[in-house]
BAGU-92684 format. One record per residue (C-alpha): residue number from 0; x, y, z. Coordinates in steps of 0.1 Angstrom, whole numbers. Each point is the difference from the previous one (the first is absolute). Example, Ala and Ser with C-alpha at 12.3 -4.5 7.8 and 13.67 -1.06 7.14 Angstrom:
BEGIN
NODE resi    px    py    pz
NODE    0   123   -45    78
NODE    1    14    34    -7
END
This chain:
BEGIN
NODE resi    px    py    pz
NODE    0     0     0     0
NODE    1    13    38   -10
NODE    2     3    24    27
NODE    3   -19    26   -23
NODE    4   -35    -8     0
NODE    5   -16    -5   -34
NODE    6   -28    21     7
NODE    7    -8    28    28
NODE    8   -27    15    10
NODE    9     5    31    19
NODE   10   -26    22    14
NODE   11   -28   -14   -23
NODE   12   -38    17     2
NODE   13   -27     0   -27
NODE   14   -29    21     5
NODE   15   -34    -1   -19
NODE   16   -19    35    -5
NODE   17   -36   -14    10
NODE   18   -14    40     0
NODE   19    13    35    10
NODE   20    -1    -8    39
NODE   21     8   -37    -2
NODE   22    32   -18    -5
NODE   23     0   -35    -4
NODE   24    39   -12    20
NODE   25     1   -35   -15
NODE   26    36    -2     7
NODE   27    24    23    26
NODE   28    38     1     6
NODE   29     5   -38    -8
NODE   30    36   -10    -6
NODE   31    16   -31    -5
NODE   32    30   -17   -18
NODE   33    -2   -31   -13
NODE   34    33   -22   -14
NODE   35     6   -21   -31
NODE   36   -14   -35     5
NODE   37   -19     4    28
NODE   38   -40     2     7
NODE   39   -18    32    23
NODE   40   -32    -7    12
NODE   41   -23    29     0
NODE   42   -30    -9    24
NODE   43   -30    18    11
NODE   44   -36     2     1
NODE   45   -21     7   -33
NODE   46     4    34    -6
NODE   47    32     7    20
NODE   48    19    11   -35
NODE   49    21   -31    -5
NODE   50   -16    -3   -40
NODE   51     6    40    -3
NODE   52    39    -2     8
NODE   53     6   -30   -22
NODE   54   -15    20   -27
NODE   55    19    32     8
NODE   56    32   -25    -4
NODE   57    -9   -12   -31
NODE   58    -8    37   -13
NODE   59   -38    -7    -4
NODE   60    -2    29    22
NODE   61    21    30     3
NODE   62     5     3    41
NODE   63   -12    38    14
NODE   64    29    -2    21
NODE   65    34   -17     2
NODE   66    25   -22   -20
NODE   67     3   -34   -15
NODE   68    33    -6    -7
NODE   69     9   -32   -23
NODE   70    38   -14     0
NODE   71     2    36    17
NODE   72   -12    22   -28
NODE   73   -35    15     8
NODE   74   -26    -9   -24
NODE   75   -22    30     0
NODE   76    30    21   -11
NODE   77    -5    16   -30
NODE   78    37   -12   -13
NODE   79    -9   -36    11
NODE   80   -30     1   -26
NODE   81    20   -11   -27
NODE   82     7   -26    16
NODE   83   -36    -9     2
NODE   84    -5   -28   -24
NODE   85    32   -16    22
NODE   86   -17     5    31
NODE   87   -30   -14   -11
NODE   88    14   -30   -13
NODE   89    22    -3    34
NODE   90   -30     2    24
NODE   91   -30   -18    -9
NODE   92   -35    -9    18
NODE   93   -23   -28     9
NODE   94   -37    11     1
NODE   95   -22    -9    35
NODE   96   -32   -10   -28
NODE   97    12   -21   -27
NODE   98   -33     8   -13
NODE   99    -8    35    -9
NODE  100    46     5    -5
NODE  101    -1   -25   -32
NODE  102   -14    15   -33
NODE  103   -28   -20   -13
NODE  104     7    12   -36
NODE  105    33   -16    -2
NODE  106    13   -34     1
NODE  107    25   -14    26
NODE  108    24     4   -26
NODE  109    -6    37    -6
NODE  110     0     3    38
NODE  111    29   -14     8
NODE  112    21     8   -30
NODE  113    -6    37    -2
NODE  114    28    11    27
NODE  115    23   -21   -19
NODE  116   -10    19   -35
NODE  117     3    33    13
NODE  118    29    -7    18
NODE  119    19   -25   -23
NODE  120     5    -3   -39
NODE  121    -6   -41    -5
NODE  122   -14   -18   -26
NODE  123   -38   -20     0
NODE  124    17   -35     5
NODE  125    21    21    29
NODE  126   -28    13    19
NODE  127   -22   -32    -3
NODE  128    31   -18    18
NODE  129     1    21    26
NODE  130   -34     5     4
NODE  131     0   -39     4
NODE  132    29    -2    24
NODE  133   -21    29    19
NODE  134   -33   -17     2
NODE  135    19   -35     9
NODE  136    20    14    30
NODE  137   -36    11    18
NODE  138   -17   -33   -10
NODE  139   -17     7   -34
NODE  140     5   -12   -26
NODE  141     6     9   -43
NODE  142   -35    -8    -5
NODE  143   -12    29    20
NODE  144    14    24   -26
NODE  145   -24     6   -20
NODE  146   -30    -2    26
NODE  147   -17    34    15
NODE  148     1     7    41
NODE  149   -33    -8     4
NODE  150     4   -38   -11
NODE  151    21    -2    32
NODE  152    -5    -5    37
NODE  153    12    29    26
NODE  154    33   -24     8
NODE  155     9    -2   -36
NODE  156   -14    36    -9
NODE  157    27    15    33
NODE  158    27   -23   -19
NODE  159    -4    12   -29
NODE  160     6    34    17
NODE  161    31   -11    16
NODE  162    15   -10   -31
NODE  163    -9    33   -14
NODE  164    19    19    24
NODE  165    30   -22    -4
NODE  166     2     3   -36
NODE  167    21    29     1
NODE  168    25   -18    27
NODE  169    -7    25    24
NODE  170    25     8    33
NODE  171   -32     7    19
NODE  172   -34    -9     5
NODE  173   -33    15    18
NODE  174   -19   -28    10
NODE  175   -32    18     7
NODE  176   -20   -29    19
NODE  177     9   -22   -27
NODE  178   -22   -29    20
NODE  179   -29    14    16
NODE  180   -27    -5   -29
NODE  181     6   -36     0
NODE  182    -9   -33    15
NODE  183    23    -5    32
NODE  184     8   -33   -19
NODE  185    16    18   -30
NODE  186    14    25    24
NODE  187    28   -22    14
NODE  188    14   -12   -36
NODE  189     3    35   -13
NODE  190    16    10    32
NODE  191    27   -33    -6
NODE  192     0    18   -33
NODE  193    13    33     5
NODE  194    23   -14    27
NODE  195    13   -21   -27
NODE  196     1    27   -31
NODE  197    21    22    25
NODE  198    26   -24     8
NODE  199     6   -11   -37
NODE  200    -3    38   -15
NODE  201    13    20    30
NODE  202   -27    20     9
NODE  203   -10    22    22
NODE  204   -35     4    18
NODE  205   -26    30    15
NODE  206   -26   -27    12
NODE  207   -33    19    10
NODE  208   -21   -22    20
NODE  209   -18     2    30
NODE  210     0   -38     7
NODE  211    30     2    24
NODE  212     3   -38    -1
NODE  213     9     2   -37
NODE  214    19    30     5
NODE  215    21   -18    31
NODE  216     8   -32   -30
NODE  217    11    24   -25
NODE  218    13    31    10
NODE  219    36     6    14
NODE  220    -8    37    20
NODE  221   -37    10    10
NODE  222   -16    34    -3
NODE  223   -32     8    18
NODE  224   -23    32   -11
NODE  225   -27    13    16
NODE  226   -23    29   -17
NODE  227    30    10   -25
NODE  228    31    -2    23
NODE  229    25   -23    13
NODE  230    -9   -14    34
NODE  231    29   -28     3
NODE  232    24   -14   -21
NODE  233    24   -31    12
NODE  234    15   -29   -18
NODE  235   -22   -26    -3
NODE  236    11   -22    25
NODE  237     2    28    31
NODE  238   -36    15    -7
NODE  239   -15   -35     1
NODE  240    17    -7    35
NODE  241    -4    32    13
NODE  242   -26    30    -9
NODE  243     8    34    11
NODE  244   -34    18   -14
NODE  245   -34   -10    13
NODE  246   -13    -1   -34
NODE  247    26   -23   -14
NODE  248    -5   -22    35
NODE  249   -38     1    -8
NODE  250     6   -13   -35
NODE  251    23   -30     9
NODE  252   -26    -8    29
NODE  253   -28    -3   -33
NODE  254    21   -30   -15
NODE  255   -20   -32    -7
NODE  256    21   -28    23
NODE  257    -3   -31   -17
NODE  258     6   -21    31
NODE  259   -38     3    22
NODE  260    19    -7    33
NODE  261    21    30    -8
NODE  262   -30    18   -16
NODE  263   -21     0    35
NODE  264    32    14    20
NODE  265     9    27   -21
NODE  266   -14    34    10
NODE  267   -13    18   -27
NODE  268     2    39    -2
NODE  269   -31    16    -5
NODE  270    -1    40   -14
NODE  271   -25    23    10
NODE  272   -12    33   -17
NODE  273    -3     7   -35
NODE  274    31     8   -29
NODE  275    -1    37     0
NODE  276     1    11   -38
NODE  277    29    12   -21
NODE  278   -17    31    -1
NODE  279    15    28     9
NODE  280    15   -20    32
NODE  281     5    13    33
NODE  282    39    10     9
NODE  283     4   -31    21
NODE  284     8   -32     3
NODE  285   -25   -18   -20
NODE  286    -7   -31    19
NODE  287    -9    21    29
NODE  288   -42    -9    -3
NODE  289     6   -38     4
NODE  290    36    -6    15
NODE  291    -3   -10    39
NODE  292    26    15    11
NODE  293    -9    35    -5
NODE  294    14    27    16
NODE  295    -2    37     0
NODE  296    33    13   -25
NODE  297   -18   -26   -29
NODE  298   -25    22    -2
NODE  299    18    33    -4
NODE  300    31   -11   -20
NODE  301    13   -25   -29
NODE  302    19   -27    12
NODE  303    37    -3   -18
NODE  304    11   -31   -15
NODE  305    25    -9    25
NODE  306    29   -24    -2
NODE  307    -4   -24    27
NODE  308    31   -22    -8
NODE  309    16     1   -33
NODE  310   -27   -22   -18
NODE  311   -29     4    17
NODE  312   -22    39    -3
NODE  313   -34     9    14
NODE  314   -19    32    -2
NODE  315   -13     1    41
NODE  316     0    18    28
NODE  317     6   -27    20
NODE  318    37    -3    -6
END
């Protein structure tokens, strides 16, 4: 692993204009690095602004605030955009709904071949073969070529999607929720999948999830959000075994345990109080309607991200 990061975010926020007054904060003064081979998970509740970030990294949106810098370059420069067609070939994404992020008007083979036209001069014979070698290393098959996504299943339609964004031979991927449309039986091979795709291309991974028991298999560091910002952030390993933030504790207490015996001991987490809305949010530490160990500076000031040991951070006024 490089001690430069391959991507950085630093000070990230995206803001949607709802009307003159309101301000939608979908994402606030996130920042993260991740390095070459390795796999962040980015957990949260729906609507916590895990899909918006992914999207801000792969330039779907243009950030209101902040920088994402790629191999150290930032990508919203106006000098890096000509390196655009680069970037976008570099960094690449798999869609949470393999249903509505597939074209109906084209063929697998239009699908997944059209990265590798823009980005590639090869002949018909060319593309078909790699097309083929595409579709064989996520478990279709040449005969799918020529069919249309909706002839497909959701498994085979969200494979068809990952071989899309590897068709390029990206350096990065944004697997946004890659499994959560599809039978839990499916789930586990394309999770064997991507595990596998990463070791033999050397890839690296945003997983966005909010399944922490996938996220704990497959994911090498773990970041929490809560209402657009960073609440913890840990290696994998150190969150699972110890929680700083009562959010992230009450999400770990949520996980199914397999074993009943264990199941009846565990003590489950329950949050009170509503998620207070993105809108035009209060200058305070957002968990502060539902957390239990409320106090009286959360609700007058914003909690930094603090460092508690050199791989482990939490946003709370706790520590």
């Amino acid at each position: 692993m490089n001690n430069q990061p391959l991507v950085q975010v630093k000070n990230l926020s995206k803001y949607f204009q709802i009307n003159k007054k309101e301000i939608l904060k979908a994402v606030e003064d996130v920042s993260f690095d991740i390095y070459e081979g390795e796999t962040v998970g980015l957990v949260g509740e729906s609507g916590c602004g895990k899909s918006t970030t992914g999207r801000c990294l792969v330039k779907l949106y243009e950030p209101t605030k902040g920088e994402v810098l790629y191999q150290g370059k930032n990508v919203f420069d106006d000098n890096f955009s000509k390196n655009k067609l680069q970037y976008c070939k570099n960094i690449q994404m798999i869609f949470q709904n393999p249903y509505s992020s597939l074209n109906p008007r084209m063929t697998v083979k239009d699908i997944v071949g059209e990265g590798i036209r823009i980005h590639e001069n090869v002949t018909e014979n060319e593309l078909d073969e790699r097309i083929e070698d595409l579709l064989k290393s996520v478990g279709l098959n040449k005969e799918h070529m020529s069919r249309f996504s909706h002839e497909f299943s959701g498994g085979q339609r969200q494979r068809i999607g990952i071989a899309r964004a590897l068709s390029v031979n990206p350096k990065f991927i944004v697997c946004d929720e890659p499994i959560s449309a599809l039978d839990v039986s499916i789930q586990a091979q394309v999770l064997n999948m991507l595990k596998r795709l990463q070791k033999e291309r050397n890839l690296t991974y945003l997983f966005i999830a909010h399944d922490l028991s996938v996220v704990k298999y497959l994911s090498d560091k773990v970041i929490v959000m809560y209402l657009g910002m960073i609440v913890e952030q840990a290696e994998s390993v150190e969150l699972y075994r110890n929680p700083l933030h009562p959010y992230t504790q009450a999400l770990l207490s949520a996980i199914p345990e397999a074993d009943p015996n264990i199941a009846k001991t565990k003590e489950r987490i329950r949050l009170k109080g509503e998620i207070p809305s993105p809108i035009n949010p209060k200058e305070c530490c957002r968990f502060v309607e539902r957390c239990m160990y409320v106090k009286k500076i959360c609700h007058e000031e914003m909690p930094d991200l603090k460092t508690i040991d050199s791989k482990h951070k939490v946003a709370c006024h706790l520590y």
